[in-house]
C-alpha positions as CSV (number, residue, x, y, z in Angstrom):
1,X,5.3,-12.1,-24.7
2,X,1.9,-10.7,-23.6
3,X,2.4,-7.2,-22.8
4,X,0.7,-5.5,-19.5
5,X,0.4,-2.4,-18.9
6,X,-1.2,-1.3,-15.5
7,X,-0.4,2.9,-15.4
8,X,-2.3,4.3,-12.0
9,X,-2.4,8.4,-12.0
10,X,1.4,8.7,-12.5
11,X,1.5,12.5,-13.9
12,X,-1.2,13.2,-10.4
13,X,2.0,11.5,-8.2
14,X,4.5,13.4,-10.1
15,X,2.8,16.8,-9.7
16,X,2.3,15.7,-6.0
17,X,5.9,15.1,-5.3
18,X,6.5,19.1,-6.9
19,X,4.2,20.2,-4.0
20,X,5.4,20.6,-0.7
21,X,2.6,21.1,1.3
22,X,1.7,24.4,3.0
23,X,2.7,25.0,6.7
24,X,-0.1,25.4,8.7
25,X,-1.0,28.4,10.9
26,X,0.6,28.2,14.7
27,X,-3.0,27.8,15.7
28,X,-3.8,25.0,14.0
29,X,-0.6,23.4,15.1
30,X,-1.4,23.9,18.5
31,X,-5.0,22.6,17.7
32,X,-3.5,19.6,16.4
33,X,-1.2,19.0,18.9
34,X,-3.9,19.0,21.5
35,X,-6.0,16.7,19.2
36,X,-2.9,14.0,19.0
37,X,-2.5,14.4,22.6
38,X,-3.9,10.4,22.9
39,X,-3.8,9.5,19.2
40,X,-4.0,6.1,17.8
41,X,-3.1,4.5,14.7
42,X,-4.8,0.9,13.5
43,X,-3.4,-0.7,10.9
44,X,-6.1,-3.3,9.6
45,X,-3.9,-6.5,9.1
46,X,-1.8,-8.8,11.4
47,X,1.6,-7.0,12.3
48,X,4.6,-7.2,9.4
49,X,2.4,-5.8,6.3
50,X,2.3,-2.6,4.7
51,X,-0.4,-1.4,7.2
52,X,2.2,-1.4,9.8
53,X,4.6,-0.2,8.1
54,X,2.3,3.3,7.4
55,X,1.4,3.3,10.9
56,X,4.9,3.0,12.2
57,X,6.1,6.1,9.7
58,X,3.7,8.0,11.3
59,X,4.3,7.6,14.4
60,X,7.7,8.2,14.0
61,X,7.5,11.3,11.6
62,X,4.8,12.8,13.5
63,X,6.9,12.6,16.6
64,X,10.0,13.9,15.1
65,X,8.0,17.3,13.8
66,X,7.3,17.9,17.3
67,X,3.3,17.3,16.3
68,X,2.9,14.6,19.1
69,X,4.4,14.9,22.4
70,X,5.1,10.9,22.8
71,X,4.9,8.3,20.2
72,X,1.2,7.2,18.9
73,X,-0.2,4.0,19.9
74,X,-0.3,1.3,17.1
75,X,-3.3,-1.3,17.6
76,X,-4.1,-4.1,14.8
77,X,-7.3,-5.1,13.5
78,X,-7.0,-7.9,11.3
79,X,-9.6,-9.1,9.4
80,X,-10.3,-9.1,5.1
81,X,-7.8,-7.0,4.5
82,X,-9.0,-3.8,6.1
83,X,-12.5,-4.6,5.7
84,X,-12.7,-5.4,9.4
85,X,-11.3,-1.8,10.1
86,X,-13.3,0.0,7.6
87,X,-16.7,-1.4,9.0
88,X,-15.9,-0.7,12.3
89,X,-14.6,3.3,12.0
90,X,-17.7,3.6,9.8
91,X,-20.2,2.0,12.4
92,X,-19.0,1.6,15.9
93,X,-16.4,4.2,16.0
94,X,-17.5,7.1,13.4
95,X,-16.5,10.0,15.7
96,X,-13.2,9.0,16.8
97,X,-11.0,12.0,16.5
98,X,-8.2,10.8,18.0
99,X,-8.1,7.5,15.7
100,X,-6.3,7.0,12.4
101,X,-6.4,3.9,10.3
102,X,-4.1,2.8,7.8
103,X,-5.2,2.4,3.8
104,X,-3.8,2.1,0.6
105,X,-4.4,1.7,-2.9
106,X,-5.4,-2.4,-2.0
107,X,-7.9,-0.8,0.5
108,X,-9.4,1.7,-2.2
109,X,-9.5,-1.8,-4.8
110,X,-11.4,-3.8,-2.3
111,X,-13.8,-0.9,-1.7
112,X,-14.5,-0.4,-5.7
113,X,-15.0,-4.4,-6.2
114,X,-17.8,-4.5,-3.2
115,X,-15.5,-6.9,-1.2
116,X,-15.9,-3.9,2.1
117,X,-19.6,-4.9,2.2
118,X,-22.0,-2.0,1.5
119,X,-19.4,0.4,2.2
120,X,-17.5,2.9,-0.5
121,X,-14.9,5.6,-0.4
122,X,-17.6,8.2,0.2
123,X,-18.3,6.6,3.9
124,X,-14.7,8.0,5.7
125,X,-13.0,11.0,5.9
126,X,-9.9,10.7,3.5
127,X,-7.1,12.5,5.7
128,X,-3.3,12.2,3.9
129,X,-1.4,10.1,1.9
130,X,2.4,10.0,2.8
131,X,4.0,8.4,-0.2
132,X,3.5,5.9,-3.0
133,X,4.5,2.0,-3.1
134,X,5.1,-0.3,-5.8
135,X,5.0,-3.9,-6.3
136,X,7.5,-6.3,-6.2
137,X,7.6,-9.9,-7.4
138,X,9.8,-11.8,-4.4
139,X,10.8,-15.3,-4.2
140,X,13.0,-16.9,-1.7
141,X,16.8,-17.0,-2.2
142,X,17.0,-20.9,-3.0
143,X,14.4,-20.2,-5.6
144,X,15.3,-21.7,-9.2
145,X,14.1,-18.0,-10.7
146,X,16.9,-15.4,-10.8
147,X,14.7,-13.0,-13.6
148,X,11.3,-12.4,-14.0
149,X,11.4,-14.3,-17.3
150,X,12.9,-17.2,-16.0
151,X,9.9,-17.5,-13.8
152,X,7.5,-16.4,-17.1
153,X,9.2,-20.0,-18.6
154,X,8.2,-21.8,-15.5
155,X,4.6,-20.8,-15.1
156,X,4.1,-21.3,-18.9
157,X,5.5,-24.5,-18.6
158,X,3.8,-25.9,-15.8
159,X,1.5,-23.2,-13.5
160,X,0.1,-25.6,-11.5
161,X,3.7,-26.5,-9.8
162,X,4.0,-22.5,-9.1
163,X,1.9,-21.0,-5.7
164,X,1.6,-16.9,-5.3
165,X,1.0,-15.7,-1.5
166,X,-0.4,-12.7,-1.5
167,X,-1.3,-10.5,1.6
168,X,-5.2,-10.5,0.6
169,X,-8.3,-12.8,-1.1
170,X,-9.1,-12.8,-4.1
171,X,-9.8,-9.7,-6.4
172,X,-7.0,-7.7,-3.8
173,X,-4.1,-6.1,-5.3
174,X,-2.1,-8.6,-4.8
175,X,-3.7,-11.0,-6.6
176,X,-4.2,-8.6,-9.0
177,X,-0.5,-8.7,-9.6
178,X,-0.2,-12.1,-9.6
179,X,-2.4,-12.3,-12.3
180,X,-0.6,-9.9,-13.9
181,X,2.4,-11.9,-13.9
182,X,0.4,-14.8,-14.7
183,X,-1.2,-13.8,-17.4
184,X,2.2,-12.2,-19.0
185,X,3.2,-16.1,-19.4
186,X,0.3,-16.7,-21.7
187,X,-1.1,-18.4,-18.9
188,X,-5.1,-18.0,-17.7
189,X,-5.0,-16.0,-14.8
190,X,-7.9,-18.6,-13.7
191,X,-5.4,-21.5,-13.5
192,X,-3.1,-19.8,-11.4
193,X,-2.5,-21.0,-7.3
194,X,-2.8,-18.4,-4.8
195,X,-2.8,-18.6,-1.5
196,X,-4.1,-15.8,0.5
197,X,-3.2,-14.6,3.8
198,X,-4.0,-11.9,6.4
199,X,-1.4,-9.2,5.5
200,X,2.0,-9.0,4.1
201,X,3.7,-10.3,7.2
202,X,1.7,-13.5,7.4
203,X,2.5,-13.9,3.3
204,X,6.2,-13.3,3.9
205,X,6.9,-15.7,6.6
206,X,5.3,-18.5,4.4
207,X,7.5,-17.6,1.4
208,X,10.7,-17.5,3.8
209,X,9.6,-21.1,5.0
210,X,9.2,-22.4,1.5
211,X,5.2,-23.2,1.7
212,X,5.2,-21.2,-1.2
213,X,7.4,-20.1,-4.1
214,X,6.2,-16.2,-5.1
215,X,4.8,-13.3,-3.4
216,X,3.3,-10.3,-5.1
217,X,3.9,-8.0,-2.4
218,X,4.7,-4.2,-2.1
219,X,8.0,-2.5,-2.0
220,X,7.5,-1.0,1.8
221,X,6.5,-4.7,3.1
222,X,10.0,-6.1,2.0
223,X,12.3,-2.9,2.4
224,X,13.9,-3.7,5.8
225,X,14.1,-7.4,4.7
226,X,16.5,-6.8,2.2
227,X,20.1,-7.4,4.0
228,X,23.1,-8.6,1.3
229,X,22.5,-12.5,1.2
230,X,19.3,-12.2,3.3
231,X,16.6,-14.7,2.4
232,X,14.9,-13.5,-0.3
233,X,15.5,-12.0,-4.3
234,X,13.3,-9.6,-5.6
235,X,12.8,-10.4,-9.8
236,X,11.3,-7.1,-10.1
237,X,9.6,-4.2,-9.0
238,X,6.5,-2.7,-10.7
239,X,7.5,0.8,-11.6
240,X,8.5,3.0,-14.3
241,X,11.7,3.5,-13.7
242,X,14.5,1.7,-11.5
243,X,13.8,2.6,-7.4
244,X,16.8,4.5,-5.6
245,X,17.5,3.0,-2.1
246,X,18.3,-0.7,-1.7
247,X,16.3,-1.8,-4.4
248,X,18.3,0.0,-7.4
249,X,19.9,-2.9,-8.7
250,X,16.7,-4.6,-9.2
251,X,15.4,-4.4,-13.0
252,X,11.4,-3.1,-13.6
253,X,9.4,-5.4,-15.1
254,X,9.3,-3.1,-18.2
255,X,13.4,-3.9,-18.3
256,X,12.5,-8.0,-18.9
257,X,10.3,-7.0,-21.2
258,X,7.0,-7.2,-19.3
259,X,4.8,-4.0,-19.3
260,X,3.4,-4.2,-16.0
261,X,3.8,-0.8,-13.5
262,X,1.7,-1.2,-10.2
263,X,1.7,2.3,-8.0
264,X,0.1,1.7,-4.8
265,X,-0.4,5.2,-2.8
266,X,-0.4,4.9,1.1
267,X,-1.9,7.1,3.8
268,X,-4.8,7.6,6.4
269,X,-8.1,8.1,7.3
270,X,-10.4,9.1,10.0
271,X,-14.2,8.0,11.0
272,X,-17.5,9.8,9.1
273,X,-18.6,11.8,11.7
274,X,-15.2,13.2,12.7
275,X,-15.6,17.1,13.3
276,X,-14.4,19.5,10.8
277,X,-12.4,21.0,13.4
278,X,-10.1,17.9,14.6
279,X,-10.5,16.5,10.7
280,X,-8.5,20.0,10.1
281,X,-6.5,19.7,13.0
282,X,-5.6,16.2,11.3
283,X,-4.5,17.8,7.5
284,X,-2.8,20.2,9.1
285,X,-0.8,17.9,11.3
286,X,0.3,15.7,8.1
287,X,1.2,19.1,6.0
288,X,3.5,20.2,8.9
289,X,4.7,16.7,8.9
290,X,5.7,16.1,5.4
291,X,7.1,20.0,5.0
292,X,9.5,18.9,7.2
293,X,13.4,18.0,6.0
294,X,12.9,14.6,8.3
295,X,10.1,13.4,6.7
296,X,12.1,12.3,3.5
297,X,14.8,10.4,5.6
298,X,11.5,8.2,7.3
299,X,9.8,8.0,4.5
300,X,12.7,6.5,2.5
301,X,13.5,4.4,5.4
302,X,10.2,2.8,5.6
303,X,10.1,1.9,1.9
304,X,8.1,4.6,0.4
305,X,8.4,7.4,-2.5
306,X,7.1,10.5,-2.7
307,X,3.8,11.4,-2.9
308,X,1.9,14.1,-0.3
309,X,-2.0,14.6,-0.9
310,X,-4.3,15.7,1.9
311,X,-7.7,17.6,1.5
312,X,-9.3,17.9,-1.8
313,X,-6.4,16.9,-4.0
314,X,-6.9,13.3,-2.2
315,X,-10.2,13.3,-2.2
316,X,-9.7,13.8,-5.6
317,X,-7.3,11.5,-6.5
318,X,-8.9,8.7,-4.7
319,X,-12.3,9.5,-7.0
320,X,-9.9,8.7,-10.0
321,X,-8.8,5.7,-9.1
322,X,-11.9,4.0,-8.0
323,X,-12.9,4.6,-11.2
324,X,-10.0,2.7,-13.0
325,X,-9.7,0.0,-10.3
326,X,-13.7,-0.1,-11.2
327,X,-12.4,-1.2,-15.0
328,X,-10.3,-3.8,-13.3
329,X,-12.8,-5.6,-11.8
330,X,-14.6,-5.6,-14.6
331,X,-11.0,-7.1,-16.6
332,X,-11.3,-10.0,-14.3
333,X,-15.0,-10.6,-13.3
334,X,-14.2,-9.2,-9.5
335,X,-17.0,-7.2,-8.3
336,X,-19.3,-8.5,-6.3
């Protein structure tokens, strides 16, 4: 079996987790505070994704460390997969202090293959990210496939039969992983079907309604859709090890012999022309945040893993991996 082996800055996330973030100074709290006081979070894809789900643990966390006085708005922009969003912070809306938008490791892809336009990761201000995700390979409960190498056998046998939903076009992470998967049955990732749609949740629904037979989604799009004889079966997840939660009895990839590990880091980011001051005010707000005891029990509940980077060390990280998702586009002929 083709081997695949996808490893994303996994000793930078492990040093990350060893870090808890400073506590800021009481004035910068208070600065931050008064900088919330009408905050906003956009996450750029339909409701039901993993955008929403990063807005919605922020709004929630940030409430609970007493950073916001009420809970922070939640808009959607929909619209290629963040593309939408990006243009508009980094145009319309550069100087919006008060506004956060949702990103993650699918936005910083699309960014490196050309697919936001003109725009790269040097055009925003990088803020926090508040954990890592991983991918998952889901498939509805009636599905033939109980193992990832029982759905290998399938797609070897006949691909074309076989449709992969994906929250995203072509060249996103998602299809990224389902030509991962595809190519691990010795099959051209060129012949495989995909359907793309406008966010995890849109993706999701299809696969629950049968219109398609696999999604190569994230871990945090899926986590509260996981009740005991619900209507889906995750084959496996794309990490290194086996996940703790509600997902521990579900194999890796690597277990069913299939090299693939797929990290997907989630966070925020504000406009270009965002002061120093509220961009400050911002950090300081997420490293009060995640410093709290809380912020592991909403993290977990909203289907992510550790990981807290804000400043320079994400600035920092996200340089890296452009620079390997760069070597993936050029794997399979994505940039534009």
């Amino acid at each position: 079996m083709r081997t695949i082996l996808i490893g994303l800055l996994m000793q930078l996330c492990g040093a990350a987790v060893l870090a808890a973030p400073p506590r800021p100074a009481a004035a910068s709290v208070a600065t931050a505070t008064s900088a919330l006081a009408a905050a906003e979070c956009i996450a750029p894809a339909k409701p039901g994704g993993g955008f929403d789900q990063s807005c919605k643990l922020a709004q929630a966390a940030l409430l609970k460390a007493g950073v916001t006085a009420q809970p922070m708005r939640i808009s959607y922009m929909p619209g290629g997969v963040g593309a939408i969003a990006y243009d508009t912070i980094v145009t319309r809306r550069p100087a919006e202090a008060q506004t956060l938008v949702a990103f993650s490791s699918g936005s910083l892809l699309n960014l490196s293959n050309g697919r936001f336009g003109k725009h790269t990761v040097d055009d925003v201000r990088w803020v926090a990210a508040v954990g890592i995700d991983y991918g998952v390979v889901l498939v509805n409960r009636n599905s033939p496939w109980k193992t990832l190498p029982e759905l290998l056998a399938a797609l070897k046998t006949d691909a074309a039969r076989i449709s992969f939903a994906a929250g995203g076009t072509i060249g996103s992470q998602d299809w990224v992983k389902a030509a991962l998967v595809t190519s691990a049955a010795g099959v051209d990732y060129k012949a495989m079907r995909f359907v793309a749609f406008e966010g995890g949740g849109e993706a999701i629904a299809a696969l629950k309604g049968g219109h398609v037979q696999v999604y190569s989604g994230d871990v945090s799009e899926i986590i509260d859709k996981q009740p005991l004889n619900g209507p889906f079966r995750v084959l496996a997840v794309f990490s290194e090890q086996r996940l703790p939660g509600p997902l521990a009895s579900v194999p890796t990839a690597r277990e069913q012999g299939v090299d693939i590990v797929w990290p997907a880091i989630r966070g925020f980011y504000v406009g270009p022309k965002v002061s120093d001051a509220a961009y400050a005010a911002w950090t300081s707000a997420f490293d009060q945040m995640m410093a709290t005891p809380a912020f592991d029990e909403i993290r977990a509940r909203h289907g992510l893993f550790p990981l807290a980077l804000t400043g320079a060390a994400l600035r920092g990280y996200i340089a890296d991996q452009n620079r390997q998702y760069a070597e993936i586009a050029a794997r399979f002929g994505l940039r534009r």
